[in-house]
Steps between C-alpha positions, in 0.01 A plus 500: 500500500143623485625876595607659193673772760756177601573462137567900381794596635328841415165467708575545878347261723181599702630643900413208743259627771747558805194538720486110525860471564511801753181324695693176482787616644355677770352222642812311500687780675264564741445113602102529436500200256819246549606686805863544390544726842482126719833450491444168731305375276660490196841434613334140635352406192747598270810351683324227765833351600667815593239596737399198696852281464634570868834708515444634154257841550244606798293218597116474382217429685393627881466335833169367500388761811625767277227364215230396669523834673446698161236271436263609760513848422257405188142445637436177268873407578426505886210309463670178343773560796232477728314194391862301478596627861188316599514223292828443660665512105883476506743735255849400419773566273612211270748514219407155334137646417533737156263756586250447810254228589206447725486149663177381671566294808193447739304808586819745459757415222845668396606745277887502344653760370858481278714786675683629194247753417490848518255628807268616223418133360527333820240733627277393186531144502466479869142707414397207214594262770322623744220547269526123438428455874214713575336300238598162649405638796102578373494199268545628235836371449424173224748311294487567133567106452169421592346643168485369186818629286311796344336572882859450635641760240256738617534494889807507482569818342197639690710459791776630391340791378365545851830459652640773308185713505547494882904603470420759231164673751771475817758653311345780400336585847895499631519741221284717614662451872821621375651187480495422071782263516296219431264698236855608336609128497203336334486749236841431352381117529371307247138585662532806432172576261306349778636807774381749242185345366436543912643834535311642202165390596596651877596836406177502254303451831656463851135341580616210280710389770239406738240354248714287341527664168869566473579136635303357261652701208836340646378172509359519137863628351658179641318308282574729171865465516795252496472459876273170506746332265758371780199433726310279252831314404541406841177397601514270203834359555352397837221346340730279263741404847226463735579180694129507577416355147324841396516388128348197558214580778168527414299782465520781804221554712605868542375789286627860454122664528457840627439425880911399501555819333324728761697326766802589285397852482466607872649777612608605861365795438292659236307313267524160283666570232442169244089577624463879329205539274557589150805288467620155331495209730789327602401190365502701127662298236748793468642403846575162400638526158846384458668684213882332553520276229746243764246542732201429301637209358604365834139566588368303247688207535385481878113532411612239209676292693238500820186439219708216379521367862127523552397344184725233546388452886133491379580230222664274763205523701267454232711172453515362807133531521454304156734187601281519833177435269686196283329216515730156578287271221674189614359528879168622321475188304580267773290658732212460173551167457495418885139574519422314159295178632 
């Protein structure tokens, strides 16, 4: 309405710039931004049942040889094969779990995978899983419902970030193998802004691999997106069901302080990446801040709800310990009068 060209039927328009359009679809044709050319991938995600439903289409997923077997062609991939081998770690398929889990048991644990994925995602969660280990493995491996809710928030995602910093580094050195399946498939996933915030800083400088530059700029774009929403919802879902009585314990002794985050950070090879100088800490408020409003709502209800629970523990006490001090007048005046001669 503002362009008196859309108005005059006898003032032609301004010529878009095709340039933009041209560039744009370029990189869809060639497969350099959504990778259209991974057929694989795409076919899964847009019809799910088709794919993985038995009888109906090619079945997903690979023998678990056939994947662990890619997986140790990466040098950070063979690394966290190594360390399960000798931790005696178990890896099994399992339909009930939705996408992969690690479960600690003892000094090894088990990982599950659910079968009806394409090779390309089983190969990545099995890397965040994995990834899950190693840090059990060093210690670094701490439950988020330990922290207070805003601490809990924010090792939670940190993890998660982790996990999927991990998959996203792996992935790309298979890439550079000759094997980008996996690459392909988490760049058509809803992660995908995290695999080119890594690639980008990579291809700036290949030295960024090694000091911890190019995971870091991977770990920092899984914070700026809508990937922390699921994980936050269910982290606080698990506060509000814990059977533990998380909303009405007292305060944790834990803390989220930088020494957990260096743990976090460790690398099999090449340096910490949450340590690097001329950075924001991990324990920045911009790592914690919940922006759902669902979430953040839930969130406050739970610090409501547990500061209700503490004030109300501390005014019971602070009760008990005044009927404790009442003085029984009767037996005081008997026990007066007693003495009286």
């Amino acid at each position: 309405m503002d362009n008196q060209s859309d108005l005059d039927p006898g003032v032609s328009p301004k010529k878009p710039k095709v340039g933009r359009f041209r560039g744009t679809a370029g990189r869809l044709r060639n497969g350099k931004e959504n990778h259209l050319s991974h057929r694989a991938s795409l076919d899964w995600r847009q019809d799910r049942e088709r794919v993985c439903v038995p009888g109906l289409g090619a079945p997903a997923g690979a023998a678990l040889e056939e994947i662990c077997a890619i997986l140790a062609k990466s040098r950070t991939g063979a690394v966290l094969l190594e360390e399960a081998e000798n931790h005696g770690l178990t890896i099994a398929y399992d339909s009930q779990t939705p996408q992969s889990q690690f479960y600690p048991r003892g000094d090894a644990g088990v990982i599950a995978l659910n079968p009806d994925y394409p090779r390309g995602g089983l190969l990545g969660m099995l890397i965040r899983e994995l990834r899950r280990a190693w840090q059990f493995y060093q210690g670094a491996f701490v439950n988020p419902m330990g922290f207070e809710p805003d601490e809990a928030v924010l090792v939670n995602r940190a993890q998660q970030a982790d996990a999927f910093m991990i998959a996203v580094k792996v992935a790309w050195e298979l890439k550079l193998a000759g094997l980008p399946e996996t690459w392909d498939f988490m760049s058509g996933s809803p992660v995908a802004a995290v695999t080119r915030a890594f690639e980008t800083r990579a291809q700036e400088d290949f030295r960024s691999l090694n000091n911890g530059e190019a995971s870091r700029a991977a770990y920092d774009r899984f914070f700026d997106g809508s990937c922390t929403k699921a994980h936050d919802k269910r982290i606080i879902h698990q506060m509000l069901l814990d059977d533990a009585g998380y909303m009405k314990a007292q305060k944790k002794d834990g803390h989220a302080d930088m020494n957990m985050f260096r743990k976090l950070g460790e690398l099999p090879h090449g340096h910490n990446y949450l340590a690097l100088r001329g950075k924001r800490l991990p324990t920045d408020l911009c790592y914690a801040t919940v922006e759902d409003r669902s979430n953040a709502n839930f969130l406050w209800f739970i610090k409501f709800e547990r500061s209700f629970q503490e004030k109300e523990m501390q005014m019971l006490k602070e009760s008990v310990k005044s009927s404790a001090e009442i003085v029984d007048l009767q037996d005081w005046s008997s026990r007066n009068n007693a003495h009286r001669p």
